[in-house]
NUBALO-400267 format. One line per 3 residues: number of its first residue (from 1); for each residue x, y, z of C-alpha. Coordinates in steps of 0.02 Angstrom, whole numbers, plus 50000, padded with zeros to 5 digits. Example, Ala and Ser with C-alpha at 12.3 -4.5 7.8 and 13.67 -1.06 7.14 Angstrom:
# residues 2
1	50615:49775:50390 | 50684:49947:50357
***
This chain:
# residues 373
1	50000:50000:50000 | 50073:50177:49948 | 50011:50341:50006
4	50026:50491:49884 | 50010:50658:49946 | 49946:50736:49767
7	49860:50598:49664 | 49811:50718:49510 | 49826:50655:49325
10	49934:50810:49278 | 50060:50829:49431 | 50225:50870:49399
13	50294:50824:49541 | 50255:50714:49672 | 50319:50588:49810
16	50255:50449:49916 | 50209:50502:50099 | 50184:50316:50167
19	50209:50145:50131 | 50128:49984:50207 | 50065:49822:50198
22	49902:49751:50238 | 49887:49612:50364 | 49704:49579:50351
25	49549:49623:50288 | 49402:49641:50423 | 49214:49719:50351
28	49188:49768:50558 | 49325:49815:50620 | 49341:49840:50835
31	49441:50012:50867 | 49463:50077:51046 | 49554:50230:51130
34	49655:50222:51299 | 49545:50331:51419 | 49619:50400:51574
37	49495:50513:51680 | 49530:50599:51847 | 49379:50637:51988
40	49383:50675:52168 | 49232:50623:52286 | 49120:50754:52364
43	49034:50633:52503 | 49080:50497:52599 | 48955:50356:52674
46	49079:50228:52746 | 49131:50126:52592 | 49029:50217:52464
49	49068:50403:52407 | 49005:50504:52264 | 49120:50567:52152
52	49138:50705:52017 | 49258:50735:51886 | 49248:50597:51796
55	49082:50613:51666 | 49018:50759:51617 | 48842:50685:51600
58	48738:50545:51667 | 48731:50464:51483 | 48920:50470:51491
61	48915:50411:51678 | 48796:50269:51627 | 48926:50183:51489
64	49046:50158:51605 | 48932:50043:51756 | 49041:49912:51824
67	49203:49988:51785 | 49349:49985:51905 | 49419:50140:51983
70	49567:50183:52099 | 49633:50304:52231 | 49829:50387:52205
73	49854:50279:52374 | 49816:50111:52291 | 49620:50087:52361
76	49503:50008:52244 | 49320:50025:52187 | 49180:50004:52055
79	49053:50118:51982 | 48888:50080:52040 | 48758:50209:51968
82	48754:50392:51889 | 48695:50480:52054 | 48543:50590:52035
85	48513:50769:52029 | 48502:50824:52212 | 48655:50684:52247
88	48760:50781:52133 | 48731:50938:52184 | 48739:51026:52036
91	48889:50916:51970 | 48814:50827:51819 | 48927:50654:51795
94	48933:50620:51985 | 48953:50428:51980 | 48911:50310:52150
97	49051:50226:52201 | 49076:50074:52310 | 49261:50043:52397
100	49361:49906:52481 | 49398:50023:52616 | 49338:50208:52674
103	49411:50343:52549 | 49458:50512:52587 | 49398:50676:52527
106	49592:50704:52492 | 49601:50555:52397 | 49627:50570:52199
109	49516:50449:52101 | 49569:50380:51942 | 49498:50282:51803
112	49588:50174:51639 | 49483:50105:51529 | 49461:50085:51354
115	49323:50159:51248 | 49268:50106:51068 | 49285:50223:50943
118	49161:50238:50791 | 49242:50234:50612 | 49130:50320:50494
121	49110:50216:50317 | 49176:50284:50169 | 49204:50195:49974
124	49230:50325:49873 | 49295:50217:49701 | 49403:50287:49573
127	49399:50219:49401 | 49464:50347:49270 | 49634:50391:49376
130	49745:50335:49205 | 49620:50379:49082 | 49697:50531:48989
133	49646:50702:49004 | 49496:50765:48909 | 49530:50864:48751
136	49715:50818:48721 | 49718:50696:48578 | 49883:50614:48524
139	49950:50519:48362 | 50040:50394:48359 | 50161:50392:48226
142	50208:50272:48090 | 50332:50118:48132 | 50487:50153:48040
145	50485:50339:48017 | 50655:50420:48005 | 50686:50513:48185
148	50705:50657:48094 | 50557:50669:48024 | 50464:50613:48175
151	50534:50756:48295 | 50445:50861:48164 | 50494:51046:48147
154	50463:51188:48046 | 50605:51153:47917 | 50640:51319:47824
157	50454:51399:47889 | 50360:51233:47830 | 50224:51192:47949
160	50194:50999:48033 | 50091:50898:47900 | 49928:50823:47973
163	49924:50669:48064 | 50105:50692:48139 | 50126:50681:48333
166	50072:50842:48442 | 50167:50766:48603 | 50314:50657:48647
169	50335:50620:48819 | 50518:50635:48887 | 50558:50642:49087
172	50692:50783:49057 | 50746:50892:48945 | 50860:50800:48824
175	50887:50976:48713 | 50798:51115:48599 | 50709:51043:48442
178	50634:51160:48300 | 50438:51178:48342 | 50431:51098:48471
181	50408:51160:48663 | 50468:51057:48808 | 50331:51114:48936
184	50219:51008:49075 | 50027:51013:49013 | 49888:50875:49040
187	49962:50747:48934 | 50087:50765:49060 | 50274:50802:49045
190	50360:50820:48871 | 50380:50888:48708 | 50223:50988:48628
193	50203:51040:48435 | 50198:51252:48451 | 50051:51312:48412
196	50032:51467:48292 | 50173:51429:48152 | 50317:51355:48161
199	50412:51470:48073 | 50461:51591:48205 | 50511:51434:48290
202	50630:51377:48143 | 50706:51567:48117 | 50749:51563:48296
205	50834:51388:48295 | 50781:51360:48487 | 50639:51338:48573
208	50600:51396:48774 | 50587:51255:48926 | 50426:51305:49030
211	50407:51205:49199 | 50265:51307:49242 | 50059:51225:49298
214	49955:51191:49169 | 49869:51343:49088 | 49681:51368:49130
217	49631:51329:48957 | 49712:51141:48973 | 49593:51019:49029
220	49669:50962:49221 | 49627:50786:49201 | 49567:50691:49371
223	49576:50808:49517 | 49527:50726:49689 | 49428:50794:49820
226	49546:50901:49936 | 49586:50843:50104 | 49566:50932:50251
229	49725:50971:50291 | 49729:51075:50109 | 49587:51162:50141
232	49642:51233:50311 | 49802:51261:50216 | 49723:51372:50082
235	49624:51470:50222 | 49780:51498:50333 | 49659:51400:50496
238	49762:51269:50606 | 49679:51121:50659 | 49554:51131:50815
241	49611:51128:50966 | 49494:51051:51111 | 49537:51160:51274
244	49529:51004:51381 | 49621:50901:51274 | 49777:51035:51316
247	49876:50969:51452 | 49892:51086:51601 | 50010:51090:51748
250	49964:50961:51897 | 49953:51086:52044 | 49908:50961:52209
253	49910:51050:52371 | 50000:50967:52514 | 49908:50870:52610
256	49923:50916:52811 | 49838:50805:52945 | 49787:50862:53104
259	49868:50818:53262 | 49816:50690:53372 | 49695:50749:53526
262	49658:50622:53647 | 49524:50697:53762 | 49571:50725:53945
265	49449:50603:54023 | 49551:50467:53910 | 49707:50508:53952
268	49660:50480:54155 | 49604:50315:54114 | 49770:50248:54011
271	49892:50186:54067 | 50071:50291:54091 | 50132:50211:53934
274	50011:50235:53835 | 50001:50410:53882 | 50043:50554:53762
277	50196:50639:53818 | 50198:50759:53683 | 50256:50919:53766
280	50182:51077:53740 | 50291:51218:53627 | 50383:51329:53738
283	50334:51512:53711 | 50508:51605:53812 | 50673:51531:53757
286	50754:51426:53883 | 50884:51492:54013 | 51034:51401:53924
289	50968:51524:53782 | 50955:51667:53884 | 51084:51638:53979
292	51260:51748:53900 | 51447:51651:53926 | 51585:51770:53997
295	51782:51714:53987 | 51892:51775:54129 | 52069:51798:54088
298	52120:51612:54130 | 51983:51553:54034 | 52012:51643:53880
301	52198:51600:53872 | 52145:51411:53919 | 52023:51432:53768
304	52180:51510:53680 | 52279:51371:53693 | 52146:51240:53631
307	52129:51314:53493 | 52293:51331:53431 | 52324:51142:53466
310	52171:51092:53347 | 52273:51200:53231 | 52432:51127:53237
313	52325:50929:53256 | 52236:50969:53071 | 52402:51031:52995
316	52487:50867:53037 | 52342:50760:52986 | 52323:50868:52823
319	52517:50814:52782 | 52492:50640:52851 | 52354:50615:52713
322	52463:50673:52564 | 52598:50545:52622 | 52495:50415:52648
325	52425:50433:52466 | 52611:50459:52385 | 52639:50293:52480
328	52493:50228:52389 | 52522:50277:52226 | 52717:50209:52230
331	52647:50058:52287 | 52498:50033:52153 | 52630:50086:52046
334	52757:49943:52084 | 52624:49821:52100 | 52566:49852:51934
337	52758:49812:51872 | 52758:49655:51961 | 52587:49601:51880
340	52678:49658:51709 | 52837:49522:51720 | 52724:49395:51824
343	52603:49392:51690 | 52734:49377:51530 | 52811:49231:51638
346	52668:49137:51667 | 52650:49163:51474 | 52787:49089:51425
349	52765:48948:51549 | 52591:48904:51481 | 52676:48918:51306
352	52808:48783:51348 | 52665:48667:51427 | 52564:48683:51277
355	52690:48643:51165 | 52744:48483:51261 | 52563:48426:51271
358	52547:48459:51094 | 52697:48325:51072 | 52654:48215:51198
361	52475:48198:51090 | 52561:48187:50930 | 52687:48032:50987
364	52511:47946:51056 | 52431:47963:50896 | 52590:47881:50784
367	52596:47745:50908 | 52412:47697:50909 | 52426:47714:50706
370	52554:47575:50726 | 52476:47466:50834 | 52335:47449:50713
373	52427:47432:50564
***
């Protein structure tokens, strides 16, 4: 199967937009679309919630009875019913829906499913596609004409006898010819007899190349119905543009849960480990906050002195480090020298033991040989 994006008679140029193969051939075929549909529910009666968002009607609402739904945090249910008018609260598409487990009113319902989509029938049969264009007749010439004579051409301001060939189809331009014009018309692309004389033709000893359409007095041949896409084209108008088929940012607001209050008359009855012993937030700061640190003069030299031993303890570790890795390196470095001569050795020793296995094999083989001769 080939796809053509221009299919008319006369088209000058033209290319192939598709290609394919056809697997099968089915008079009913079943075509569905991947449907993903966010809601959120509205009320809660222990396992059953409404929820709205997902239908915009109740004749949407009602298509999808039975189907399976689920919560961002993993919770399951099934669409009972469309709810009615005074469920919904003025939310048309509010769907009854029964869960495994009580939902939230934070929760986030979702809904996959897959919905058939109608094809609409079309045979629209074409059965003059090669059939030339109207109006342009063509002789064939005689078998065994001289070339010469068959190019035809105005010869010293004679003009074409009757019956001789008004078009010769060529792919490219292969050079001028007396009386003739090398142009793209209905017939298609080629060489055309001038019209009007060819005596100006012959004077001039060469003829124009036109690549231009068609003129409007040439019959266009078969001309299909335009596509969409070329009509929107020729009125400068994009395709539609559903607004909620745009995608829009996901804004979710954080979800905060209130503390935990256990009444007072609870708490006297627990016991002291089961208590809360969540302690109130401190309004003042504390006294070690308040509280201000002042050095006397023993102090601050004692503080001093600390401080210029950490000093002196980082420098040294800061040079211990970079010895420590030279140390390394010299001895990755030397290690990897060893490996080097270990590795050719044990080469060479594999060599030699290959090569007496090899003869130990070979003796075997002429002394079994001999045995059985």
């Amino acid at each position: 199967m080939l796809a053509v994006q221009a299919g008319a008679a006369n088209a000058a140029s033209w290319r192939i937009a598709a290609t394919g193969a056809v697997l099968g051939g089915d008079p009913a075929p079943r075509v569905v679309k991947k449907l993903k549909l966010v809601g959120e529910p509205t009320t809660i009666h222990k396992r059953t919630a409404f929820v709205r968002g997902l239908f915009n009607s109740p004749l949407e609402a009602s298509k999808f009875e039975g189907a399976t739904v689920r919560t961002a945090a993993g919770l399951r249910g099934i669409i009972k019913k469309a709810a009615t008018a005074r469920a919904a609260k003025g939310a048309p598409g509010t769907v009854r829906v029964s869960f495994e487990d009580k939902p939230l009113l934070s929760d986030v319902v979702f809904l996959r499913a897959w919905v058939a989509v109608d094809l609409p029938a079309l045979c629209l049969p074409v059965t003059d596609l090669l059939a030339p264009a109207a109006g342009v007749g063509r002789a064939v010439g005689k078998p065994g004409r001289d070339k010469e004579e068959e190019r035809g051409g105005a010869r010293g301001g004679e003009r074409a006898p009757a019956g001789a060939a008004e078009f010769e189809p060529a792919p490219a331009f292969a050079g001028a010819r007396a009386g003739w014009v090398f142009t793209t018309r209905a017939a298609g692309t080629g060489y055309y007899r001038e019209r009007g004389g060819g005596e100006a033709g012959g004077a001039a000893g060469s003829t124009a190349i036109h690549t231009t359409a068609p003129t409007p007095a040439a019959a266009p041949g078969w001309v299909p119905v335009r596509t969409v896409a070329e009509l929107r084209r020729a009125a400068g108008v994009g395709a539609p543009r559903a607004p909620d088929s745009l995608y829009r940012p996901v804004d979710r607001a954080p979800r905060r849960f209130n503390p935990l209050r256990v009444p007072k008359a609870l708490q006297a009855s627990l016991p002291f480990k089961s208590k809360p012993r969540e302690a109130a937030p401190r309004k003042g700061k504390s006294l070690e906050q308040k509280r201000a640190v002042v050095l006397d003069g023993a102090e601050r030299k004692t503080a001093s002195l600390v401080a210029q031993l950490n000093a002196i303890r980082n420098a040294k570790a800061v040079k211990r480090k970079a010895k420590e890795a030279g140390k390394r390196a010299a001895h990755a470095a030397k290690k990897a020298a060893d490996g080097e001569w270990r590795a050719a050795l044990q080469k060479e020793e594999r060599k030699k033991r290959y090569v007496a296995a090899g003869v130990a094999a070979k003796a075997a083989a002429y002394k079994k040989r001999g045995r059985e001769e």
